[in-house]
C-alpha positions as CSV (number, residue, x, y, z in Angstrom):
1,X,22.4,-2.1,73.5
2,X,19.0,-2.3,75.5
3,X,19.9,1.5,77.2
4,X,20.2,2.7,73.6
5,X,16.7,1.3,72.5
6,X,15.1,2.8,75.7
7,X,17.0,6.0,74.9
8,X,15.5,6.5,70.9
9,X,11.7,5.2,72.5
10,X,12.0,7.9,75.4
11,X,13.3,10.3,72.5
12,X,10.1,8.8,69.7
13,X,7.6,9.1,73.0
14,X,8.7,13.0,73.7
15,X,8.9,13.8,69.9
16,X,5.0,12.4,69.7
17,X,3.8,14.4,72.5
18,X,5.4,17.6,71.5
19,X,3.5,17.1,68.2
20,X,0.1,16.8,69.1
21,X,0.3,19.5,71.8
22,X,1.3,21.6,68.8
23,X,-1.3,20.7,67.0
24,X,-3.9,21.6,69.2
25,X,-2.6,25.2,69.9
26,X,-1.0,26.1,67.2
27,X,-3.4,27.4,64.1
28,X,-2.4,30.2,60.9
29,X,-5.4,32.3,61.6
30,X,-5.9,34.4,63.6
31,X,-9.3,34.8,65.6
32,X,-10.1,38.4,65.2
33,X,-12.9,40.8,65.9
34,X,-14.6,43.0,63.3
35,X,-13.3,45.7,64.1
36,X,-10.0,43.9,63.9
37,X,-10.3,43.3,60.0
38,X,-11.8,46.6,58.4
39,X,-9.1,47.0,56.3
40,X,-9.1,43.3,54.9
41,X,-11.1,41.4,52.3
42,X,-13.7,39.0,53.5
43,X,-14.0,36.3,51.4
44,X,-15.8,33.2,52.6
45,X,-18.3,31.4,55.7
46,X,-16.7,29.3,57.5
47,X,-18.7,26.7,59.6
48,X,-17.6,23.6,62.0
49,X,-19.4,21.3,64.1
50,X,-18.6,19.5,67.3
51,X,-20.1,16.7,69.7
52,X,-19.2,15.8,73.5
53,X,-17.4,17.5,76.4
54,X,-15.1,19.9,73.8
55,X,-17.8,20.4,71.4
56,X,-17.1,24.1,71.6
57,X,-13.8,23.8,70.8
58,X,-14.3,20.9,68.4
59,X,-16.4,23.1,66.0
60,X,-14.5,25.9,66.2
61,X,-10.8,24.0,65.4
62,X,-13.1,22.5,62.3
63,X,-14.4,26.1,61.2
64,X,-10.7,27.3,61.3
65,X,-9.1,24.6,59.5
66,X,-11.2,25.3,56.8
67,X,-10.4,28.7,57.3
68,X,-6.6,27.9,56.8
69,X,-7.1,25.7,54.1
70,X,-8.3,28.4,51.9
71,X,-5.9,31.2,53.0
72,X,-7.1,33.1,55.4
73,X,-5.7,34.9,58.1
74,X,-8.5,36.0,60.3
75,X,-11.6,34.5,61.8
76,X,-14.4,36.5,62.8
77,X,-16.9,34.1,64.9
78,X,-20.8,35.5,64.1
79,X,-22.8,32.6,65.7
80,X,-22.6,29.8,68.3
81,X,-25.6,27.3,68.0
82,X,-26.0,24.9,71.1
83,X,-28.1,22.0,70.0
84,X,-29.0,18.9,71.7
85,X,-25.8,16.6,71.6
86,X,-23.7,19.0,69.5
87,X,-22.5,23.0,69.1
88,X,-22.3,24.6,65.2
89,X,-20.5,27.6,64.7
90,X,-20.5,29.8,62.0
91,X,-17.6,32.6,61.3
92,X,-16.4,34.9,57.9
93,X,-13.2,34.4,57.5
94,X,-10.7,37.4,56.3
95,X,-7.4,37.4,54.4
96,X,-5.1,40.6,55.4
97,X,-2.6,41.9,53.7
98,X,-0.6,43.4,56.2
């Protein structure tokens, strides 16, 4: 009985990690350049914010989400802004048909 419960935790540990990992890599849009997207509708600014040792990555994960969120399928980054404890990024964000 006490193998199978450390069995299903090892399983419930492994399923957990594989989960956030995906999370972290895994995003709808596409980051794109704008050459990338002549032949797609831009339809909205996307901007995300983020503080401490990732804080590029931070703000750019938020700028996409929102990106996602409202169905696009490119990202096309215009402007990184390093302030004093954080880093903003702006980016137009695409929907392609194709």
């Amino acid at each position: 009985m006490l193998r199978v419960f450390w069995v299903s935790m090892s399983m419930m540990m492994l399923s957990a990690c594989s989960s956030v990992e995906e999370q972290q890599f895994y995003h709808r849009i596409n980051d794109a350049y704008d050459f990338e997207v002549t032949h797609c509708d831009s339809f909205a600014m996307s901007s995300g914010v983020g503080r401490g040792e990732h804080a590029l990555q931070e703000a750019q994960d938020n700028a996409r989400r929102y990106g996602e969120e409202i169905g696009g399928t490119h990202i096309v980054w215009l402007q990184t802004d390093e302030l004093d404890d954080s880093v903003k990024v702006i980016a137009v964000v695409y929907k392609c048909l194709q």
